[in-house]
C-alpha atoms as a printed R data frame, in Angstrom:
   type eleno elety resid chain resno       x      y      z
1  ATOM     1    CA   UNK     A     1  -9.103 36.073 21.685
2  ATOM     2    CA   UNK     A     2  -5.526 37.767 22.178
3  ATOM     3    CA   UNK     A     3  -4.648 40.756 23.830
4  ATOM     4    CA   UNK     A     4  -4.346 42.871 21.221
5  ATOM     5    CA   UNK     A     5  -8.235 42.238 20.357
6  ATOM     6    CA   UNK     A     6  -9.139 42.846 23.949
7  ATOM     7    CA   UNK     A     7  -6.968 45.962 23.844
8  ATOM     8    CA   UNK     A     8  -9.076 47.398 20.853
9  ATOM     9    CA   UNK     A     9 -12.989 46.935 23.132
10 ATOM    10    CA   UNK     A    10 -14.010 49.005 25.751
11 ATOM    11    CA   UNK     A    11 -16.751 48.820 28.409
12 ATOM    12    CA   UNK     A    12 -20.172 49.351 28.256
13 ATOM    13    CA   UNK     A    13 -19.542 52.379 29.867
14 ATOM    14    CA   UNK     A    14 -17.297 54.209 27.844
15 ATOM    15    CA   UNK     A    15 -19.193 52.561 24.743
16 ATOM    16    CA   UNK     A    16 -22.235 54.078 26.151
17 ATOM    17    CA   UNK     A    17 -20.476 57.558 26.338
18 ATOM    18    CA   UNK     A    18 -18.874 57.182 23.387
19 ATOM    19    CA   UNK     A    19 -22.196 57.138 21.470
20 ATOM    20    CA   UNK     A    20 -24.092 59.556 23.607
21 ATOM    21    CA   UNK     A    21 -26.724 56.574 25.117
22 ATOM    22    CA   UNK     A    22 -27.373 55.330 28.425
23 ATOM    23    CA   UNK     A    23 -25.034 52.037 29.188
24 ATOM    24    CA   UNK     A    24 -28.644 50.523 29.816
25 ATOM    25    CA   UNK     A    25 -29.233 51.042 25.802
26 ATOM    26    CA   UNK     A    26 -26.407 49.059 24.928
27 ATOM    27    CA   UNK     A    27 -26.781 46.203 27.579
28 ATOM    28    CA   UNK     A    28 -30.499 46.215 25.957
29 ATOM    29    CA   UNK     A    29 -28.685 45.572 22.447
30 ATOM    30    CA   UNK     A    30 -26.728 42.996 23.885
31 ATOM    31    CA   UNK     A    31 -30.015 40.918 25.706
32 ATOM    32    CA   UNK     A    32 -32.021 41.255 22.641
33 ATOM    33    CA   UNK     A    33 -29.447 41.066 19.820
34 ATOM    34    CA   UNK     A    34 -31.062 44.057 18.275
35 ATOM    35    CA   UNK     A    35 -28.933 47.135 18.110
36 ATOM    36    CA   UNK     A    36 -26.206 48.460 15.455
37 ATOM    37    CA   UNK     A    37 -23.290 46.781 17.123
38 ATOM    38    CA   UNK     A    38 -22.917 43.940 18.848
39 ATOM    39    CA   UNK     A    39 -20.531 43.200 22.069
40 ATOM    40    CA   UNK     A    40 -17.682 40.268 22.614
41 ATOM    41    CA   UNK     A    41 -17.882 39.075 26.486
42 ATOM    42    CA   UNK     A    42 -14.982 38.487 28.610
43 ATOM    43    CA   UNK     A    43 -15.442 36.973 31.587
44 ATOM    44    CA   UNK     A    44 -18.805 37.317 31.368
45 ATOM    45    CA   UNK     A    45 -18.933 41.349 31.042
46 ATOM    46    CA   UNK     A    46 -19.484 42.739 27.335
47 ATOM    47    CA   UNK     A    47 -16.833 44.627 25.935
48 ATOM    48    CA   UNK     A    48 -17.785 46.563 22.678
49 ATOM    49    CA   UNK     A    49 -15.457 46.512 19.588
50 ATOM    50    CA   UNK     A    50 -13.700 49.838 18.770
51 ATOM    51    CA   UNK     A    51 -13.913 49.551 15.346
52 ATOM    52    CA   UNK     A    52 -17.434 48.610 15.127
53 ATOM    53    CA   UNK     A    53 -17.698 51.691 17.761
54 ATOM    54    CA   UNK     A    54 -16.059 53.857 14.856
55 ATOM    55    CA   UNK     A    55 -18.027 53.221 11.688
56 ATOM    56    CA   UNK     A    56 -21.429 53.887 13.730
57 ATOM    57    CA   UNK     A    57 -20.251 56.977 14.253
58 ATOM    58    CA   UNK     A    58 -19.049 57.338 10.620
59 ATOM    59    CA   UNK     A    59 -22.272 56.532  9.560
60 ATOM    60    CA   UNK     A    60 -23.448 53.387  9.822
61 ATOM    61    CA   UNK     A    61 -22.654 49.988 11.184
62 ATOM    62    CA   UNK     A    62 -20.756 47.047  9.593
């Protein structure tokens, strides 16, 4: 992974804000490998894809 891809992820906070649902929600998506997106991990913390981010909220995932 290069910078610029870890440039275009954001937390799980801001993700979680981002699509109005509790950061718990989206570290649930993450355990279970269930939800609409799915996170990268860096060092061990998820980081969620800005992109995939945008075309949720556009209407649907990828």
């Amino acid at each position: 992974m290069n910078s610029k891809e870890l440039r275009q992820a954001v937390t799980t906070a801001q993700a979680a804000k981002a699509l109005n649902r509790t950061p718990q929600t989206l570290r649930k998506w993450a355990c279970l490998e269930n939800g609409p997106i799915r996170p990268i991990r860096i060092n061990g913390r998820l980081a969620w894809p800005l992109d995939e981010i945008a075309a949720l909220l556009n209407g649907g995932a990828k």
